[in-house]
N, C-alpha and C positions, 0 to 999 in steps of 0.2 A: 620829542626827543629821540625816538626809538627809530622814525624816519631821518633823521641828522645821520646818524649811527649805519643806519642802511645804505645811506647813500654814501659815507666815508670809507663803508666797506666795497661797493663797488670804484669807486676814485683808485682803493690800497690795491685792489685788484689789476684795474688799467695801468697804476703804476708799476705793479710786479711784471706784466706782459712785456712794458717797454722797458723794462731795465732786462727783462729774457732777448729783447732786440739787441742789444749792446754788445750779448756775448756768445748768442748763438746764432751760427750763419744760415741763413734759407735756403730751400730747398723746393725741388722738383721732382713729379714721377712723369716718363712718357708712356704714349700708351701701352706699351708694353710691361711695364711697371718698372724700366729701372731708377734709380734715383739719381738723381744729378746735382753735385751741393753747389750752392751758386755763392753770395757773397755777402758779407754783413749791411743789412739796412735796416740800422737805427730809427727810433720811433724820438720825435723831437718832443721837447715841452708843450708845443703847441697842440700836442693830437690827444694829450691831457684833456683839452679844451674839445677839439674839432670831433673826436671820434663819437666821446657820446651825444654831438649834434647829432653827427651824421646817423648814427644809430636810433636817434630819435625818430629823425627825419623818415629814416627807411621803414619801420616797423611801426609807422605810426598808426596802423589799422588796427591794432590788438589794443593799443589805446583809443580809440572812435568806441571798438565795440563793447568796452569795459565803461564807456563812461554812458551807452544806450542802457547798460542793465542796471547800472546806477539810477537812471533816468527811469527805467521800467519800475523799478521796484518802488520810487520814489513815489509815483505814480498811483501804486500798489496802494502802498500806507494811506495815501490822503482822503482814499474810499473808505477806509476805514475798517475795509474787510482782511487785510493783510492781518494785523494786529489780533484778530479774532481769529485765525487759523492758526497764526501762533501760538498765540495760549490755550488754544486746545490741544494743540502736539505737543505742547511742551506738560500738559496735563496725563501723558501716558508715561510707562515705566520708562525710566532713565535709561536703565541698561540697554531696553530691546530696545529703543529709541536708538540708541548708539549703534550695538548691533547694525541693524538696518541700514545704514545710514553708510557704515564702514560696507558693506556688503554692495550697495548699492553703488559706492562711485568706484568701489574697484570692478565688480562685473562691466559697470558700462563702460569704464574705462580699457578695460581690458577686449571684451569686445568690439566698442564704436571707436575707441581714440579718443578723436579729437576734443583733446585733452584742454582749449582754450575753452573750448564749446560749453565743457561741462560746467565750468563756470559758472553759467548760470543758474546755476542750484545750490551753489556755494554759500551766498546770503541768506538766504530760505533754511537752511538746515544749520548755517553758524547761529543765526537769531535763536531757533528753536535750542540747539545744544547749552547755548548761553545761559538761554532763560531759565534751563532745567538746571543749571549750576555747575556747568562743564568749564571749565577754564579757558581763554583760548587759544593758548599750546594745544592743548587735547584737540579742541573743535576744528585746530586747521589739521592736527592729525587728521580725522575723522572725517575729512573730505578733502581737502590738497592732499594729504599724508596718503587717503587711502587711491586717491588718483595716480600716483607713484607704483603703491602697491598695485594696482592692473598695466602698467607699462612694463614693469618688469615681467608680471606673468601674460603680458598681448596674448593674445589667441586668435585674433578675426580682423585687430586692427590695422587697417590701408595703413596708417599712419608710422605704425612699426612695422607690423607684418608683410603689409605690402610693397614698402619700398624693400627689406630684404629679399622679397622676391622679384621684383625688379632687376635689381641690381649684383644679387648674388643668386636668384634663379633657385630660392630654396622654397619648398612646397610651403603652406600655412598650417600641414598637418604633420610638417619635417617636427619630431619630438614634442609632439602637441600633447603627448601624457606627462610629460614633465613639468610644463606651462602649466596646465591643469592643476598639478599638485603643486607648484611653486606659488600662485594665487592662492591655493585652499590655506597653504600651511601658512603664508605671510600673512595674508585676512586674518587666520584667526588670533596669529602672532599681535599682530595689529588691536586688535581688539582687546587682545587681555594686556598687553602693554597699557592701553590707555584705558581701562578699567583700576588696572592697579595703581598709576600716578595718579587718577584723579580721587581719591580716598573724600575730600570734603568737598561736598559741594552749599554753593552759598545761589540757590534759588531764586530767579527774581519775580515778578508779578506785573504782568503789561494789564493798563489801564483801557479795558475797551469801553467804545463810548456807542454809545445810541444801538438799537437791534438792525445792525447791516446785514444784509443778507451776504451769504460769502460762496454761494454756489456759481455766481454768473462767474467772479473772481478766479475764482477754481479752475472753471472748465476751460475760461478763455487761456487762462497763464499753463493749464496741462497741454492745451492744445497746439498754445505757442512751442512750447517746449519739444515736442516732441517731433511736429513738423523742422521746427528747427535742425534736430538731429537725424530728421530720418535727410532733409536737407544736405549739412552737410557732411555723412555718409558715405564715402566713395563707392557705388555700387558695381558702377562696369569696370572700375581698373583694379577695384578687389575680387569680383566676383563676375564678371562679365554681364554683368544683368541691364540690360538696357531699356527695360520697359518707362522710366523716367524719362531717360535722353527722347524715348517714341515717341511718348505722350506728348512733351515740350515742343517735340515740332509739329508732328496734329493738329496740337493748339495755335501755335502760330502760323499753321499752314491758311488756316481758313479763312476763305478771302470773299470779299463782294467784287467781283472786278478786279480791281487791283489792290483793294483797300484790305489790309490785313486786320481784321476787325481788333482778336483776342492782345493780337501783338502791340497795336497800335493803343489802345486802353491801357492792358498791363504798363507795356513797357516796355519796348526793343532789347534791352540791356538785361532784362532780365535772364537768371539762370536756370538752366534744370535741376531739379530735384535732385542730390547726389554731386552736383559741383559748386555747391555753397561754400562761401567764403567766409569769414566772418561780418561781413560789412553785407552779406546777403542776408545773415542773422538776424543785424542790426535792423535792417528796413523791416523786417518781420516783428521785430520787437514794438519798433514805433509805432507799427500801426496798429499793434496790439491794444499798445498803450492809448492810443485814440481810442478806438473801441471800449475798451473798459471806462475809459475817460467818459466818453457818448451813456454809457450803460446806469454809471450811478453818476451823472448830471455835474459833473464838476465843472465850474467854471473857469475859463479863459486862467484868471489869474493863479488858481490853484493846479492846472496842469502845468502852469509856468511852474510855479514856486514847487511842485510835489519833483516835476523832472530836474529842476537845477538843483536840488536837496539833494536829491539821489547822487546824480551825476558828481557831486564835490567830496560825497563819502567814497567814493571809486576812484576819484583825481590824482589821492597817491598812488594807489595802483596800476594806474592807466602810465603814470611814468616810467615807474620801476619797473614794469613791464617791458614799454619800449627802449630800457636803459639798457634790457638786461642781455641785449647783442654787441656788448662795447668790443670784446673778444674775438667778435667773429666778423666785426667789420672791416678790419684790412683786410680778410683774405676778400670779404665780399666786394672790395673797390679795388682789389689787386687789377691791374693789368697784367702782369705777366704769369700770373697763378703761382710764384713763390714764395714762400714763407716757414714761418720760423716753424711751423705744424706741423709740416714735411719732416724737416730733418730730425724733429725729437720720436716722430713716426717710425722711420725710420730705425733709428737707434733700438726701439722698442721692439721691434720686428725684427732687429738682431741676433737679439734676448737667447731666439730658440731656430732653431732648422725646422722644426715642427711645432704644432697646435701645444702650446703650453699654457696653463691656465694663469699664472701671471703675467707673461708678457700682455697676453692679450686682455687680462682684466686689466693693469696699468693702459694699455693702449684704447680702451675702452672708458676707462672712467677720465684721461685726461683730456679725451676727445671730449668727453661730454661736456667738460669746462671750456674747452675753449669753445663748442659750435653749436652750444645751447640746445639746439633740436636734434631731433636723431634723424630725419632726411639730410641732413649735409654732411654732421656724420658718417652713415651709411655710404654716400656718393664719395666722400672725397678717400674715405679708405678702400674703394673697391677695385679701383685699380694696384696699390701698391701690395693691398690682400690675396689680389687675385694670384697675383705670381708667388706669395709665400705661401699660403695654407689651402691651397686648392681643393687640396683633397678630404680636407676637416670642414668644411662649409657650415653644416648644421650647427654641429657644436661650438663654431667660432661665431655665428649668429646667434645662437643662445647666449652667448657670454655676450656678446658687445647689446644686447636688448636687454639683460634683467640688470650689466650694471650699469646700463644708461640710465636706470628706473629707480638705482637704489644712487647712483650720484648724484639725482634731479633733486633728494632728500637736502644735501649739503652743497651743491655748488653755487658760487657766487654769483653766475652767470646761466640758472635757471629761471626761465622767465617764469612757471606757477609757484616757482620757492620765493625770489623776489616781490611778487606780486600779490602772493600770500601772505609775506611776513607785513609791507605796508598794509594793506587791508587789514589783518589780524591784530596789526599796529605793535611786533612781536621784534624783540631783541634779536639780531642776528645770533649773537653770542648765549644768550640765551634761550635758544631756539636746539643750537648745537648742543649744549647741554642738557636737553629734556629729551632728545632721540639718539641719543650714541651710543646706549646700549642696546635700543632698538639695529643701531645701522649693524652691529658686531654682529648682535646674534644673527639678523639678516645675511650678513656678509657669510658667514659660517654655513649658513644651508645651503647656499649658493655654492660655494666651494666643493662641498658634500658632494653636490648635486653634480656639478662638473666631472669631478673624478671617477662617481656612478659611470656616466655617458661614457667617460672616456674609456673607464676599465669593462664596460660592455657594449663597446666597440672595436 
């Protein structure tokens, strides 16, 4: 039912954008940044239909890699050792348990990014939080929730950080003490938020069966894990470090004659370390899952049935995931780069002659709804930014990164809030209702926070 509900609310959503077609006229910037209004083009009945094909179609890799970890974990359980890790974590204190846990996916978040990535610790820590009798409003708090919280406070991540230096040429240590302190205080924000709503917990008790050992289990899924991230990592376009990109060709340099030994084994197609995809993840995942598979002797038919198990509890996810670009698909199949985005951009960027912390938070949060991720984002307002707030850079990238991270909470059109709420299997409507005094008080130190920079600047 809750998925009916999810998916109604992105249709209300596509419907509200094309009936925004009807009355407001598109829009261009050239590169210079001026704007050019161009002329009304209506979104028909049928893009109702066609758009979130296409949106399917196009982002269907985030669904591939969502239905591998489905598949990995599934994999997990049939060994027997998953379920026995469980219920020993879940056998430690609740609170520091949460603690942890909240601390953990905002630092790597905030850190590493790649915010799809992290994902894959999302089941692993919602099973545990459950089991200990966390609700799971709270448990996707306490890992989507707390993924948000390191977006807004980035510090390291390519993902955020490093396309605002790309594209607006601002250091990654441009007001890195505020970042600093906007992570410390939201975490802890974060944590006693979801301390205090979750007052009862109702404990469950996993059934383990026969003495599996759970060390092989461990080592292989930490190891997956981690190579995983150090994977996909931007190392040289964040940080110029090319010692992966060296290595990868080293390896594939080595040859018999002509015959390229490493390349030709591995795998021509293969990437460096540091330009991982999610679908480079994925093959990392699979073949994990063989290995584990090989280690505690599963046969043929229970790596079938352990991976399609998995993979079917992921299925809503792996949709509402690729759904959640319906938004940002016209501008992505525009031919002539105009649209209705521009022109309410535009308008917003009116607001002020200067850095003003509404216009730019409105132009901020309503990007985030229409363009899902913050690389496009980023790209599509830097031209028409660059000619208004030039001289404000830092703190106009401050504001469009922490309320890209506190809008990721509520937008409809947030691929880990969609994709969380189907996995969580969580009320839209009542999802908004269990964080919106979280998002205020949130919104408040942000604001705080702005007018600091700006009156000590």
């Amino acid at each position: 039912m809750n998925k009916k509900k999810l998916f109604k609310t992105i249709m209300i959503t596509l419907l509200i954008f094309i009936g925004l077609t009807w009355v407001i006229k598109t829009g261009t910037y050239s590169d210079a940044g001026v704007f050019s209004e161009g002329s009304f083009a209506p979104f028909g009945i049928a893009n109702l239909f066609l758009v979130p094909l296409q949106s399917f179609q196009t982002f269907s890799q985030y669904g591939i890699y969502l239905l591998v970890v489905g598949g990995f974990y599934g994999i997990l359980k049939k060994t027997g050792a998953y379920d026995k890790i469980v219920s020993k974590c879940a056998g430690y204190n609740k609170t520091t348990f949460m603690v942890v846990t909240v601390i953990l996916f905002a630092l790597l978040s905030s850190v590493l990014g790649i915010a799809m990535g992290l994902f894959v610790l999302v089941p692993f820590f919602k099973d545990v939080l459950e089991t200990m009798g966390y609700d799971k409003k709270n448990a996707m708090l306490a890992t989507i929730g707390a993924i948000f919280v390191g977006l807004i406070g980035s510090t390291l991540s390519f993902e955020v950080n490093g396309y605002i230096n790309y594209f607006y040429k601002v250091g990654y240590n441009e007001l890195i003490i505020y970042k600093v302190i906007l992570l410390v205080i939201l975490t802890l924000l974060l944590i006693v938020y979801i301390k205090k709503s979750n007052k009862n917990f109702d404990s469950k008790k996993l059934e383990v069966k026969g003495n599996v050992k759970t060390i092989p289990a461990l080592i292989i899924a930490i190891l997956t894990v981690l190579l995983g991230f150090v994977g996909m990592y931007s190392w040289y376009h964040a940080h110029n470090i090319a010692i992966f990109d060296d290595l990868h060709t080293a390896i594939t340099d080595i040859k018999i004659g002509n015959f390229s030994i490493l390349s030709n084994i591995i795998g021509q197609n293969t990437s460096a370390l540091g330009r991982w995809s999610e679908l480079d993840f994925s093959a990392l995942l699979l073949i994990s899952s063989l290995i584990i598979s090989w280690i505690y002797g599963l046969k043929t038919k229970e790596i079938y049935e352990g991976f399609v198990d998995g993979a079917k509890e992921l299925l809503p996810m792996a949709i509402f995931v690729s759904l959640s670009f319906v938004l940002f698909m016209p501008l992505y199949t525009s031919s002539n780069m105009q649209s209705i985005f521009y022109t309410i951009f535009n308008k917003i960027i009116g607001l002020a002659d200067k850095v003003s912390i509404v216009p730019m938070t409105l132009l901020s949060s309503i990007g985030t709804i229409f363009y899902g991720q913050f690389i496009y984002l980023a790209s599509d307002l830097s031209i028409p930014l660059a000619k208004a707030y030039t001289d404000s850079y830092p703190l106009m990238t401050l504001i469009m990164q922490t309320i890209y991270g506190l809008t990721s909470f509520l937008a409809p059109t947030s691929m880990l809030l969609l994709g969380g709420l189907a996995y969580f299997d969580i009320n839209y409507k009542d999802w908004m209702k269990h964080i919106f005094k979280f998002l205020l008080i949130a919104l408040g130190i942000l604001i705080v926070t702005f007018l600091i920079i700006g009156w000590a600047s």
